[in-house]
N, C-alpha and C positions, 0 to 999 in steps of 0.2 A: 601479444600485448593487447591488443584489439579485443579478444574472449575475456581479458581480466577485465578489461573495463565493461563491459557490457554485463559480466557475473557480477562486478563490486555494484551497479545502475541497478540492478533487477533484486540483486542482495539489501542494497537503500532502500528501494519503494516499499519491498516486502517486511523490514525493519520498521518503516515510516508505517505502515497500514496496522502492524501489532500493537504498535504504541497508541495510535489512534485508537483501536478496536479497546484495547487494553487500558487506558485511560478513560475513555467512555463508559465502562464500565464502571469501575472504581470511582468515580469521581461522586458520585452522591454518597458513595459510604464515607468518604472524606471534608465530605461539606465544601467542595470546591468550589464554585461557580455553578452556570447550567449548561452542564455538558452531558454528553449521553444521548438519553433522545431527546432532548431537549431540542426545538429548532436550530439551535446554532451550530454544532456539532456535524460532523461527515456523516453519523449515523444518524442524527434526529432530522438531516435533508433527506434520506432516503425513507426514514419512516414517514415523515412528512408527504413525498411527495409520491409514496406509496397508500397514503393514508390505513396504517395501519392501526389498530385497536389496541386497547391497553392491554387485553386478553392475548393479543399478537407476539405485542414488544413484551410481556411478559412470558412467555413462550418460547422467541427467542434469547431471551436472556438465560434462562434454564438448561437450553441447549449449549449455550455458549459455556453455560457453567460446566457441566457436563463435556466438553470438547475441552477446557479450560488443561486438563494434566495432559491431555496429549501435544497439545501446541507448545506449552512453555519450556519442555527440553529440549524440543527442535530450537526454538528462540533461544533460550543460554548458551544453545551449538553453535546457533551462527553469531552470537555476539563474541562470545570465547576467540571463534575461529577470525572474527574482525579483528580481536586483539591482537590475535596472533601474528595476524597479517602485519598490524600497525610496526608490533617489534619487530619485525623482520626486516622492514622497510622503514626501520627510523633512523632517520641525519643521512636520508639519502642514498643508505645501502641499498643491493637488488641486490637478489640470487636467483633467478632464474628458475631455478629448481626447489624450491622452498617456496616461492611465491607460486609457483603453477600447482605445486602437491596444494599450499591452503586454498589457492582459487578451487581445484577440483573438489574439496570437501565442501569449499562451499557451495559450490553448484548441485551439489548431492543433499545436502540439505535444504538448502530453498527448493530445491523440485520437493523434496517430503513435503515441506512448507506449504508451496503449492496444490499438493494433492488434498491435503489436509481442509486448504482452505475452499477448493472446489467442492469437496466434498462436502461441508458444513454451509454454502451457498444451497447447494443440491437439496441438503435436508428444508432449507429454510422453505425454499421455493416448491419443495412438495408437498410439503405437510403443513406449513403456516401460511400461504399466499391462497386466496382464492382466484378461479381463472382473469378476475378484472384487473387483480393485483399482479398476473403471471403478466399478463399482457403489456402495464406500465412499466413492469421491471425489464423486460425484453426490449422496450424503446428505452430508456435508461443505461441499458447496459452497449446500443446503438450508439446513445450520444457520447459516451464516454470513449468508447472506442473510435469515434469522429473526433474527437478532442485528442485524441494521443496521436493519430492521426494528421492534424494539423501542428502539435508540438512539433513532431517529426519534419514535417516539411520546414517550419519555420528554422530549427535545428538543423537542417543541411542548407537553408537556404545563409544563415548566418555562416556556416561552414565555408561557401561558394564564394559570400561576396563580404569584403569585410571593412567594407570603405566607409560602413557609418555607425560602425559599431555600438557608438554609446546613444544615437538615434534612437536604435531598436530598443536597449534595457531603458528607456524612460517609461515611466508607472503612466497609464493612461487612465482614461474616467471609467473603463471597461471593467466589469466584474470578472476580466479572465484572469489570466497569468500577467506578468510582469511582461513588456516588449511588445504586448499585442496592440 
């Protein structure tokens, strides 16, 4: 039970991060808001604070295009495979054996998922980053790894002690997460 939940956690994020990636893209061809690279955006903080060129984020955008048919049947697989999940386990039913076969597919698809996406980081960072830009994106990629990091500890520390629960989810003045 323990492996689904951690497969269904890691199948979210990687869901959550397409849509962003996927959204950021699209969103000027739809006249949305200013998303993308835009400063506000997950993507226009990293071009931001990569200070990347227009020559750069145009570059990457090409590539993405380019990467674009191989990502999105992995992405219908594991949305398909969330459905699947959903009915199997709706009004409370379990089967044991139904939900372990979809968790396994889906663990086989997010690792594609994953490979895919390391891979398409890799090209960014070798072909489009110069060494000052390799350098920011390496403490970047530090702090974010210290932030999931201290999710974690906060997350077993609520785990531990549960005596002021609705304490910790109050919205603080902090630009982090919710609880901090």
């Amino acid at each position: 039970m323990k492996r689904i939940a951690i497969w269904s956690s890691v199948a979210l994020l990687l869901v959550a991060t397409v849509i962003i990636v996927s959204r950021a893209d699209g969103a000027g061809r739809h006249g949305r808001g200013r998303r993308g690279w835009s400063h506000y955006g997950p993507l226009g903080y990293v071009a931001h604070e990569l200070n990347l060129s227009d020559a750069q984020k145009s570059q990457i955008k090409s590539m993405w295009e380019a990467e674009r048919p191989t990502v999105k049947p992995l992405v219908q697989e594991l949305i398909s495979e969330s459905k699947e999940m959903v009915s199997v386990t709706a009004q409370g039913s379990f089967d044991d054996g139904k939900v372990q076969a979809i968790a396994t597919r889906q663990g086989e698809t997010i690792a594609r998922l994953l490979v895919e996406k390391e891979r398409f980081k890799s090209k960014i960072y070798t072909t489009v980053l110069n060494p000052e830009q390799r350098t920011k994106a390496d403490e970047l990629q530090k702090k974010w790894h210290s932030r999931l990091d201290h999710v974690a500890a906060r997350i077993g520390a609520v785990a531990n002690d549960t005596t002021d629960l609705p304490g910790r989810f109050r919205r603080t003045n902090s630009p982090g997460l919710v609880g901090e």
